[in-house]
N, C-alpha and C positions, 0 to 999 in steps of 0.2 A: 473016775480018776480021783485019787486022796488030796487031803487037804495042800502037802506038803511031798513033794519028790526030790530026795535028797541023791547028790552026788559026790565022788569024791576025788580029789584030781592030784595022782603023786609027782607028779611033776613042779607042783607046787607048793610041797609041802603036806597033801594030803587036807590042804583047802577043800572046807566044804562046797559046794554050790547046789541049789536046786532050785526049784520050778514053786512058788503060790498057783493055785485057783482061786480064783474068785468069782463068784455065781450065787446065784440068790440061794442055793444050800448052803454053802460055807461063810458066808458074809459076817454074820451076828459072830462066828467063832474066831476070823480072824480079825475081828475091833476088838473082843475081849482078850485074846489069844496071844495076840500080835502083834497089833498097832500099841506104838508106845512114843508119850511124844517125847524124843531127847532134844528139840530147838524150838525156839519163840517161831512159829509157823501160823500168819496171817489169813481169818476167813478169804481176804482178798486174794492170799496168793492160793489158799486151794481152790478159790473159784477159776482162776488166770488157768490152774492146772487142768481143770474140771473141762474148762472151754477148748485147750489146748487138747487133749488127751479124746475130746467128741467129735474135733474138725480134722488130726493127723492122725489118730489110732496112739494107743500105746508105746512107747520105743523100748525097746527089750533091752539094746545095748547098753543101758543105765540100769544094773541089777539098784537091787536094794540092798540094803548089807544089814543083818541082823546079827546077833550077839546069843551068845550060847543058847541061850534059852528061847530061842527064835522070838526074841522083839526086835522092833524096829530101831538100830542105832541111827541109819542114815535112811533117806525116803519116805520119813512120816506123808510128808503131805502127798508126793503119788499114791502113794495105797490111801489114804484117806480120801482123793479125790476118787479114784477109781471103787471104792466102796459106796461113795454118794450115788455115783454113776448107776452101781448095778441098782443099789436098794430103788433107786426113781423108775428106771427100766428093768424088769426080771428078767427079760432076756438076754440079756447081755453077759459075757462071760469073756474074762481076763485072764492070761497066761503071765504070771510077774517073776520074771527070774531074780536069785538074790545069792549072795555072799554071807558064809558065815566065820564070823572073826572071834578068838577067844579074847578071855575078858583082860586079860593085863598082859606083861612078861615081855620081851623080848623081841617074839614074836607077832606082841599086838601094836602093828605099824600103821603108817596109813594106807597100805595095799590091802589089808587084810578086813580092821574094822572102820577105818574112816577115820580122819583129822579131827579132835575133839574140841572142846571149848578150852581147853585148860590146854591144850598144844599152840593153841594162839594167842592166848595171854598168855602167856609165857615170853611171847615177842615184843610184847608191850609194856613187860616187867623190866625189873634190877639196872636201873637207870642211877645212875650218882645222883644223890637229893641236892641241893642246894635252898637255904634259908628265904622262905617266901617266891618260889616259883611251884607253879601247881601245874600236876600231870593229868590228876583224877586217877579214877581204876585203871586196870587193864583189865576188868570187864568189861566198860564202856567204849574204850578205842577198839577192843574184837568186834562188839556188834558195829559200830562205826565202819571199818576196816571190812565187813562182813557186804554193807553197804556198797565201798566205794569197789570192791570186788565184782558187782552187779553195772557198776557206772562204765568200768572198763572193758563190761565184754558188748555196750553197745554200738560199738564198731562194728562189730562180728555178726551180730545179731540185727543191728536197725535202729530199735528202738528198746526202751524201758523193759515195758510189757512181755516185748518176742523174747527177749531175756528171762525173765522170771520166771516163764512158760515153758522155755528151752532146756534150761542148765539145772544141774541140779546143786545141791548145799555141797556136797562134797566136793565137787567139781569145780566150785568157788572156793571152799579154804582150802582143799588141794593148792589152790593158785598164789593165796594168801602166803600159805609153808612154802612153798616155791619159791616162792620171792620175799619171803622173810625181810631178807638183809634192805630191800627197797621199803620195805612197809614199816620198819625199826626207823630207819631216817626219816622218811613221812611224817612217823608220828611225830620224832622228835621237834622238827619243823614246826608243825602244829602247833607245840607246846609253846614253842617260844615265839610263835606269831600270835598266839589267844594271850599269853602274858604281856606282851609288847602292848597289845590293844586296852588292855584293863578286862581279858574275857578269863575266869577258871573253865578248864574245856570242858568241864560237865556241863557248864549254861550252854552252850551252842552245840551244832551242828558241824560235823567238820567230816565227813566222808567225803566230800566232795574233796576239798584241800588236799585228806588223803591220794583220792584218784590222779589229782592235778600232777603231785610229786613224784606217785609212783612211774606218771607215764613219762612227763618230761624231768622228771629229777629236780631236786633243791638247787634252784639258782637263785638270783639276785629278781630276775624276770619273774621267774615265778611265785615268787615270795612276793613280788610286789601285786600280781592279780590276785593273789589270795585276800590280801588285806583290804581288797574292794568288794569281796565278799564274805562276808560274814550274816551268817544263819543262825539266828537264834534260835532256841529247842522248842517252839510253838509255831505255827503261822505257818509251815510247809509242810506239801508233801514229798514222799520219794520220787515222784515223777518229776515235781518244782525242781528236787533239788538236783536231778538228772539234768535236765536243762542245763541248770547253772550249769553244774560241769563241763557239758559241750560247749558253753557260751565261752568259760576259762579255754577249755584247749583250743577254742579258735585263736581267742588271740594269745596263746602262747607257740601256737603256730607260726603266728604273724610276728612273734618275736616282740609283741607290743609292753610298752613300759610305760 
């Protein structure tokens, strides 16, 4: 069987789709080849994957999406776990379906090659300044935002962990672009809760704050749990800061003040 089996679907546009192998033959070709990393992608989280991917098997119905040149835009870290997998085990042998998206135009949506970095700052941008209030990037509130996107599907999932293991990056700022217009307000909240404190929101930690708003909305309630929490940018983890989260939507539950 070849490296790469490609397909073509006119119903779609003439979307490409096809099939990786992955097996102790093709492995060393598709890290040089292939793998390409376009996100900040955690040894942690390809171990999560690594663990996930040897106790459920693979799940097909999450292609990967590469980009003309067959690199990886979205699914670095599945294919890089399931590469760790074969090289440790030679036996083993991976079927990875994927989507191929072109590079810019009209046509390059998020169906096609996947939600980008710069499609979500973009949500965090072109705010009216005002003299001596600090927003920071909107690089910093995507990767934040990127975060409290991971807080909000542990409903769905359980815990932290079964999340990270689960879902994949697209499928998070898919949800992010979705809900734009919640995560624009979010931020803004933010803002003016870390200015209110004496915080610039680059010193903390505020995904959580993000989740808190997205789920229950900028109130008066909610605004006031948040200012009971505040995370500064050292001293936690993403799991600490999952907690808090849960700890907040209890009592914004409870309607508590």
């Amino acid at each position: 069987m070849p490296l790469i089996r490609n397909y073509k679907i006119p119903q779609w546009g003439d979307v490409r789709v096809g099939t990786l192998e992955v097996n102790i033959n093709t492995v060393a070709q598709i890290k040089s080849d292939v793998l390409q990393q376009a996100q900040a992608t955690t040894e942690q989280h390809i171990e999560h994957l690594k663990a996930s991917i040897l106790e459920n098997g693979y799940n097909g119905a999450h292609p990967i999406i590469l980009n003309e040149d067959y690199r990886t835009v979205d699914g670095y870290g599945r294919l890089k776990a399931i590469c760790l997998i074969v090289e440790r085990d030679t036996s083993m042998r991976f079927i990875v379906p994927f989507i191929v998206g072109v590079a810019m135009g009209k046509d390059f949506n998020g169906a096609s090659r996947g939600v980008m970095k710069k499609d979500l700052e973009r949500i965090f941008s072109g705010f009216e300044k005002h003299r001596g209030f600090q927003r920071g990037t909107a690089e910093r509130a995507r990767e934040q935002a990127e975060e409290a996107a991971e807080f909000l599907e542990i409903r769905k999932y359980g815990t932290h962990t079964r999340v990270k293991s689960m879902t994949t990056e697209q499928q998070l700022k898919g949800r992010i672009q979705k809900y734009e217009k919640k995560y624009r307000a979010a931020f803004n909240a933010v803002c003016q809760i870390a200015n209110e404190l004496g915080y610039h929101p680059e010193s903390i930690k505020f995904s959580h704050w993000l989740a808190l708003f997205c789920r229950f909305n900028v109130t008066d309630t909610t605004k006031h749990i948040a200012r009971s929490f505040v995370i500064e940018n050292n001293g936690s983890t993403e799991n600490q800061r999952a907690k808090i989260f849960q700890e907040m939507s209890t009592k914004a539950e409870l309607g508590a003040i």
